[in-house]
C-alpha positions as CSV (number, residue, x, y, z in Angstrom):
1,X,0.4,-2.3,24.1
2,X,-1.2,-0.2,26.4
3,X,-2.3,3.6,25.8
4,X,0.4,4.9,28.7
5,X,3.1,2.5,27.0
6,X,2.3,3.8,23.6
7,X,2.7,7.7,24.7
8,X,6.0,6.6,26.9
9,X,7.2,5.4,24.0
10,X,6.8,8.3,21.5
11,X,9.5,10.1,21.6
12,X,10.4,8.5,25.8
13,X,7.3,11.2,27.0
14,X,6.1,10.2,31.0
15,X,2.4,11.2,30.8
16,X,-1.0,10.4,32.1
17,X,-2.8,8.4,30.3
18,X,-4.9,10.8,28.1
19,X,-2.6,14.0,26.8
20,X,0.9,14.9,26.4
21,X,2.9,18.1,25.3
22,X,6.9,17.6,24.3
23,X,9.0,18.5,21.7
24,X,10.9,16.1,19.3
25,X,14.0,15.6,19.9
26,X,14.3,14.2,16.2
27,X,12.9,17.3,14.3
28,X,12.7,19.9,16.8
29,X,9.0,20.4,16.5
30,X,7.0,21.3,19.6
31,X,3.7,19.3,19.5
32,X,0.5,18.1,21.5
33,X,-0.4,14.8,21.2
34,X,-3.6,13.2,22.5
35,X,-4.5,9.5,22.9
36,X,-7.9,8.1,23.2
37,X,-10.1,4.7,23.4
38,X,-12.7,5.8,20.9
39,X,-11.9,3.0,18.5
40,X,-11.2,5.7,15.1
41,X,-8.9,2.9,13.3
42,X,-8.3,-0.8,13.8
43,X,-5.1,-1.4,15.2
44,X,-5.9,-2.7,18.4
45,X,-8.8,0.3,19.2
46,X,-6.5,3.2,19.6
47,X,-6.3,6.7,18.3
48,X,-3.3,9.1,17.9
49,X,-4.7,13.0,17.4
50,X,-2.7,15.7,16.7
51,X,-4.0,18.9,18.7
52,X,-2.8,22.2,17.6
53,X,-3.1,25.2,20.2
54,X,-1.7,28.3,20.4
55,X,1.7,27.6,22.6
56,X,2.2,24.5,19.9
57,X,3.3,23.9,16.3
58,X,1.8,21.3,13.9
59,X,3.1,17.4,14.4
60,X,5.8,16.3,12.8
61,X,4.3,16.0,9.2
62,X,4.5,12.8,7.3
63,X,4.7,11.7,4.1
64,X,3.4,8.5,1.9
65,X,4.7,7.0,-1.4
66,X,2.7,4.5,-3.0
67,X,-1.6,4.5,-2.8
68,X,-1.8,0.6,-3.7
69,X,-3.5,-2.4,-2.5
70,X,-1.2,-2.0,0.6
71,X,-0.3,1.7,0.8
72,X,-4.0,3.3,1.0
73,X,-5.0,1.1,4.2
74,X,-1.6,1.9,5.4
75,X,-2.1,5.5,5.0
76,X,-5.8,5.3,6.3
77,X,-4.8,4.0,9.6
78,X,-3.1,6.9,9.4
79,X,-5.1,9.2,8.6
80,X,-7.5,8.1,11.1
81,X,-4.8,8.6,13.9
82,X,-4.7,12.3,13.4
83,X,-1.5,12.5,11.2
84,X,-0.7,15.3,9.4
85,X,-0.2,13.0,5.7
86,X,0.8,14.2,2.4
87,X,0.9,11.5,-0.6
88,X,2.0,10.9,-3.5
89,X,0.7,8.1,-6.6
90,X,1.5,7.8,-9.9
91,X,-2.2,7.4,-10.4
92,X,-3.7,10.5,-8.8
93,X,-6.9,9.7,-8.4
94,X,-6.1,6.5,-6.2
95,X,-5.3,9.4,-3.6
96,X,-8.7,11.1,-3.7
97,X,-10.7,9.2,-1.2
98,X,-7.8,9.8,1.3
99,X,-7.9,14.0,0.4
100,X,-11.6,13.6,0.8
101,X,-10.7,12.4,4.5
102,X,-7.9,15.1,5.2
103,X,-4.9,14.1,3.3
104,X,-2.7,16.6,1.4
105,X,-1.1,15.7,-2.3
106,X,2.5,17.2,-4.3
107,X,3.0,16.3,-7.2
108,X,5.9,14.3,-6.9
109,X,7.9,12.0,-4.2
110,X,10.9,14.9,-4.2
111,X,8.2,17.6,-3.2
112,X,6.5,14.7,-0.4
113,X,9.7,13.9,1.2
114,X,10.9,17.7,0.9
115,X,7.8,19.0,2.3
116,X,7.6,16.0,5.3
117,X,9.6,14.9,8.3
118,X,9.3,11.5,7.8
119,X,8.6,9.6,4.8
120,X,7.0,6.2,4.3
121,X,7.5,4.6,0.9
122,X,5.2,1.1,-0.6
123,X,6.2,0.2,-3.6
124,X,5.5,-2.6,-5.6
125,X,8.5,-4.3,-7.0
126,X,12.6,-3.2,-6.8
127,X,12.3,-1.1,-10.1
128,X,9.6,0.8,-8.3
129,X,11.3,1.5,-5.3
130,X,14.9,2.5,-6.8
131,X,12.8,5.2,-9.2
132,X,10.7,6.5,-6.4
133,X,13.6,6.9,-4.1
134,X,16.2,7.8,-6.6
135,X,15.1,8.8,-9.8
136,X,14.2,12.1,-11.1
137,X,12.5,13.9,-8.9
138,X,12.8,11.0,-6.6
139,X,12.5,11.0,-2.8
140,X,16.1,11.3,-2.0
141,X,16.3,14.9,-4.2
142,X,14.1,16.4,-0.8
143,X,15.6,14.5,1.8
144,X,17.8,16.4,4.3
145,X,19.4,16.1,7.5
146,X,16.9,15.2,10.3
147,X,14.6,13.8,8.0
148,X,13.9,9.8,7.9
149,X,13.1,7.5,5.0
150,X,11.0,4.5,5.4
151,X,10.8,1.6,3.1
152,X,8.2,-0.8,3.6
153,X,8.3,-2.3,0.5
154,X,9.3,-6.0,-0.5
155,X,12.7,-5.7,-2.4
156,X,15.8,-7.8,-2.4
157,X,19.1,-7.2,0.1
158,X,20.9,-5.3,-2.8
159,X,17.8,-2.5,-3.7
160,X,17.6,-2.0,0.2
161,X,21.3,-1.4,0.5
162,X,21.3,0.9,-2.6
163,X,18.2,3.0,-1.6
164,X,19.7,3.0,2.3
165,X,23.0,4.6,0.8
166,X,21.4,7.4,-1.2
167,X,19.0,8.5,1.7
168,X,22.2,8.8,3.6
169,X,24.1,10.5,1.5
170,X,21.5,13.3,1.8
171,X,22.1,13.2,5.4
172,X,18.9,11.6,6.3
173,X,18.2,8.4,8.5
174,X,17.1,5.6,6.5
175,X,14.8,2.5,7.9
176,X,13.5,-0.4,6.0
177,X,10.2,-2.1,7.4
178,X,8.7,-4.5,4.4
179,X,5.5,-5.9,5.8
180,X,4.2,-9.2,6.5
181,X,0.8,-9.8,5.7
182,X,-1.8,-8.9,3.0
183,X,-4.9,-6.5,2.4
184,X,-7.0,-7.5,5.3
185,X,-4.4,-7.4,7.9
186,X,-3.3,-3.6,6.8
187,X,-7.1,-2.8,6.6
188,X,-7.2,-3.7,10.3
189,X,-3.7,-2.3,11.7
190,X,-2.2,-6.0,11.9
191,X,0.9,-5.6,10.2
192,X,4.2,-7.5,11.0
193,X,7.0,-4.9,10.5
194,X,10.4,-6.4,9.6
195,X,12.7,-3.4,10.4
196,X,16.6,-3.0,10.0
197,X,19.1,0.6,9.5
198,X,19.1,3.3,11.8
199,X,18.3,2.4,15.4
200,X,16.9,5.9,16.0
201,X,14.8,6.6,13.7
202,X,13.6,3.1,14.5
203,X,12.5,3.7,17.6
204,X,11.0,7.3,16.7
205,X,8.7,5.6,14.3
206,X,7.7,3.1,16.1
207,X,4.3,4.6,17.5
208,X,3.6,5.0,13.2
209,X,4.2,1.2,13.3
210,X,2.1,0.9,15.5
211,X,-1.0,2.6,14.2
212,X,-0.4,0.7,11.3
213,X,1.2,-2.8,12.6
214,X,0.5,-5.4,15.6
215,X,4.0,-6.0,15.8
216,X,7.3,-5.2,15.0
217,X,10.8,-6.8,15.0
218,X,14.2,-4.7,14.6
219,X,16.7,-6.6,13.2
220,X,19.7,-5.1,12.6
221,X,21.7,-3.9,9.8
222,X,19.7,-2.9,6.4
223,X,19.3,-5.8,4.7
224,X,18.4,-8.4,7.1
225,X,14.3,-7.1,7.0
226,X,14.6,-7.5,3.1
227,X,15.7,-11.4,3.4
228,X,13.6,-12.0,6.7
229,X,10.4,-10.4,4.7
230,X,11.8,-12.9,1.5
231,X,12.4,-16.3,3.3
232,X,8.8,-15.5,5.2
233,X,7.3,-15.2,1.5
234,X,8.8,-18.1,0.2
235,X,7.4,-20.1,2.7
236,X,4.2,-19.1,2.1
237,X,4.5,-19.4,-1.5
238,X,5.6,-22.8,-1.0
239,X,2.9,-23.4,1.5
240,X,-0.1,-22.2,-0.9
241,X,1.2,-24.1,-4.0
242,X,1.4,-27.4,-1.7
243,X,-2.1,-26.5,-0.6
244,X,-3.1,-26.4,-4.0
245,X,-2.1,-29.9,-4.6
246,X,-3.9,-31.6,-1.7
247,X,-7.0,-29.7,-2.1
248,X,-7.3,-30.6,-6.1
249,X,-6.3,-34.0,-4.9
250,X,-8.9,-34.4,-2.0
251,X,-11.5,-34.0,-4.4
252,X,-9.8,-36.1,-7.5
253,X,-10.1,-39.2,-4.7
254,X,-13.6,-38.6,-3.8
255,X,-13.2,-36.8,-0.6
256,X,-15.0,-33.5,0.0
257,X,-12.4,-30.5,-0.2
258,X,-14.4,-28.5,2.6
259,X,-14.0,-31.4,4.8
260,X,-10.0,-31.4,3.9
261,X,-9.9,-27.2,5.2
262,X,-11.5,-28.4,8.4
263,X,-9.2,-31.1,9.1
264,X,-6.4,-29.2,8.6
265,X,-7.6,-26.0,10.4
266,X,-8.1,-28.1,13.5
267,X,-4.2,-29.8,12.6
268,X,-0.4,-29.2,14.0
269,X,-0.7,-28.1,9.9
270,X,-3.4,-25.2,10.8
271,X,-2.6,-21.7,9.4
272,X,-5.0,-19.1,8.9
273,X,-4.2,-18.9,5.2
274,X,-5.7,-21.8,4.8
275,X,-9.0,-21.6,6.4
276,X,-8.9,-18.7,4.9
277,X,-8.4,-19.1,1.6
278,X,-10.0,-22.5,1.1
279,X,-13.4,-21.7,0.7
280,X,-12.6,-19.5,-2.0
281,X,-10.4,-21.7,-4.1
282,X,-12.9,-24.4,-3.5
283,X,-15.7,-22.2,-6.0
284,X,-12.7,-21.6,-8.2
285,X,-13.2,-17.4,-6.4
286,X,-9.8,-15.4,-5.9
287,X,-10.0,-12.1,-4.4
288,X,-7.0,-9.9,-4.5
289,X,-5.3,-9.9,-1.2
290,X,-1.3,-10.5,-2.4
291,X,-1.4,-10.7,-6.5
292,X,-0.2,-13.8,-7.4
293,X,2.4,-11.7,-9.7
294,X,3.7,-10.3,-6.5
295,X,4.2,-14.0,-4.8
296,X,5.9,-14.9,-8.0
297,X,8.8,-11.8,-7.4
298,X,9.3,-12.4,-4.4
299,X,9.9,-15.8,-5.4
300,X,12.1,-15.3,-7.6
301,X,14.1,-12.7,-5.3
302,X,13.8,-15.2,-2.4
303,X,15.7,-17.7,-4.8
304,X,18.1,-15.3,-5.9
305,X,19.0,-14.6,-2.1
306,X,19.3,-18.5,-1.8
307,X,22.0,-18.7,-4.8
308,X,24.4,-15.8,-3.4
309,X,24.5,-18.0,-0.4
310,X,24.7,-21.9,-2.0
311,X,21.4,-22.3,-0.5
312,X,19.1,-25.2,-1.9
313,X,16.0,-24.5,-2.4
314,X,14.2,-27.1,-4.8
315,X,11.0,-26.7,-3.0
316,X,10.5,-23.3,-3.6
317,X,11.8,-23.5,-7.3
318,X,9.2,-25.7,-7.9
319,X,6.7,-23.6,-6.5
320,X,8.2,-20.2,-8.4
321,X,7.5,-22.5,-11.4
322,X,4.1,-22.9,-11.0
323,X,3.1,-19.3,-10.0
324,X,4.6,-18.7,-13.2
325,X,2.7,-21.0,-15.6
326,X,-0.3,-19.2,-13.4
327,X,1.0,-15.9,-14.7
328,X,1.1,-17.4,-18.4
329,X,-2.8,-17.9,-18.0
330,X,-3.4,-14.0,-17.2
331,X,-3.8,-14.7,-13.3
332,X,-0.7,-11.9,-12.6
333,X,-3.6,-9.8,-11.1
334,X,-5.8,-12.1,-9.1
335,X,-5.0,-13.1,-5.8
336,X,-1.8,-15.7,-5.1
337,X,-4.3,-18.5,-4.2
338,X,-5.2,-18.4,-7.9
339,X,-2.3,-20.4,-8.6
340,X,-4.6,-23.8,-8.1
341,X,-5.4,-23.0,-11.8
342,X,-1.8,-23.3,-12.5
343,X,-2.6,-27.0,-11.3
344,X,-6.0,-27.3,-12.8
345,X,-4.5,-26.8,-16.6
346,X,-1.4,-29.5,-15.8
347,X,-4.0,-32.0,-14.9
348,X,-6.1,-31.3,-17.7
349,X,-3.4,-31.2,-20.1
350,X,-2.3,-34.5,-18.7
């Protein structure tokens, strides 16, 4: 996207291709933006800054729930792009090297989405994301008309329906965005966005997605980017225990399992999961990109979709199996490729 096509669409603003003055028409907020090529953050080279001057307010503020393995390069992108960010964690001191850059902390996700225009929420698991939104002192207790809720976590259809219905109950305008990709790809602003609810505030955020994203799909009515994100997953869960197989395999026959990552890399089969991840699993190394624990829920919630519509999947029960033996063996935290163990201790036990 170019820098003019970015700013035309924030908020539909004609400008030249370097500053812009406007008021949102979502929050009522009069504020100067400025776009430049100085390469602050990693989606594709661009910078959003928010100018303050003396005929302009503050930008819209914005608020982030969740300082994990995905939610603090989410919130450093950012961060970087000049947005005015409060957060909240239930583990403080995961927020600190975000203060250190700029970033404001409350105490709870009530006082974030009270204090914000716009909140983002990444949380890890359904149980996560109901609390954070709904508990006490949960999101939905400081939403108000004209703000917006955004949930980019993974959760099944039903959580996303039932965390949709209390943000709009407040008033507010609810979005869900779960991501597709890991650690690395929201390090560098590469996210796949999988969006569905409220076409507005859609379409107000999507310059945020953009900071943080290299694409972004809307889909429609709140649940359909909870089962796109899901089916996506299983695939790949299905994909990396397969791999598993033919790389333990390769080697078991005498072949040379570096070879086998090169064939296939050059394939109709190439994915850059594999190439990847291959060298890795090879010295038995599994840096956390996706926690295998994480593969294994969604999983299980991808299967759960798959039953509530008569849906076969035997394939990806298999593989939900074997993440799970993986998870018997203390592997919950280490990175989803990890589950070659799983595979490792069946063939040794055999």
């Amino acid at each position: 996207m170019t820098m003019r096509c970015l700013m035309n669409c924030f908020f539909g603003v004609p400008i030249n291709a370097m500053a812009a003055t406007r008021t949102s028409s979502l929050w009522g907020i009069p504020f100067t933006l400025n776009f430049n090529n100085n390469n602050h953050f990693s989606s594709n080279s661009r910078s959003l800054s928010y100018i303050s001057n003396s005929t302009s307010s503050p930008a819209p503020r914005v608020g982030f729930l969740g300082i994990g393995i995905m939610g603090s390069p989410m919130a450093h992108n950012l961060l970087k792009a000049g947005v005015d960010l409060t957060l909240w964690n239930r583990t403080k001191s995961k927020c600190d090297p975000l203060i250190s850059l700029g970033a404001k902390y409350l105490s709870s996700p009530e006082e974030v989405a009270a204090s914000c225009d716009l909140t983002f929420a990444m949380l890890a698991d359904p149980h996560s994301a109901i609390d954070v939104a709904c508990g006490n002192h949960g999101a939905a207790n400081g939403m108000a008309p004209g703000k917006g809720y955004v949930d980019v976590s993974t959760v099944d259809v039903d959580t996303s329906k039932l965390i949709s219905e209390r943000i709009k109950a407040t008033g507010a305008l609810f979005l869900e965005a779960p991501v597709s990709g890991s650690k690395k790809p929201a390090e560098d602003g590469q996210l796949i966005f999988l969006t569905a609810g409220d076409r507005n505030l859609y379409e107000t955020v999507a310059p945020l997605l953009d900071i943080m994203g290299k694409s972004k799909f809307y889909l429609g009515d709140v649940g359909n980017g909870a089962a796109m994100k899901l089916v996506v997953n299983m695939i790949m869960g299905s994909m990396m225990a397969s791999f598993s197989e033919g790389l333990l395999l390769s080697e078991k026959v005498g072949l040379d399992p570096k070879v086998l990552v090169e064939v296939v890399s050059q394939g109709a089969i190439s994915a850059p999961m594999y190439s990847t991840k291959g060298p890795s699993m090879i010295q038995s190394v599994y840096p956390t990109a996706f926690p295998l624990k994480h593969q294994q829920k969604d999983l299980r919630l991808a299967l759960g979709l798959a039953e509530s519509v008569s849906q076969s999947t035997p394939i990806a029960a298999a593989a939900n199996e074997l993440y799970k033996v993986a998870k018997s063996h203390g592997l919950s935290d280490e990175d989803f490729s990890a589950v070659i163990e799983a595979l490792k201790s069946k063939f040794q036990q055999s």
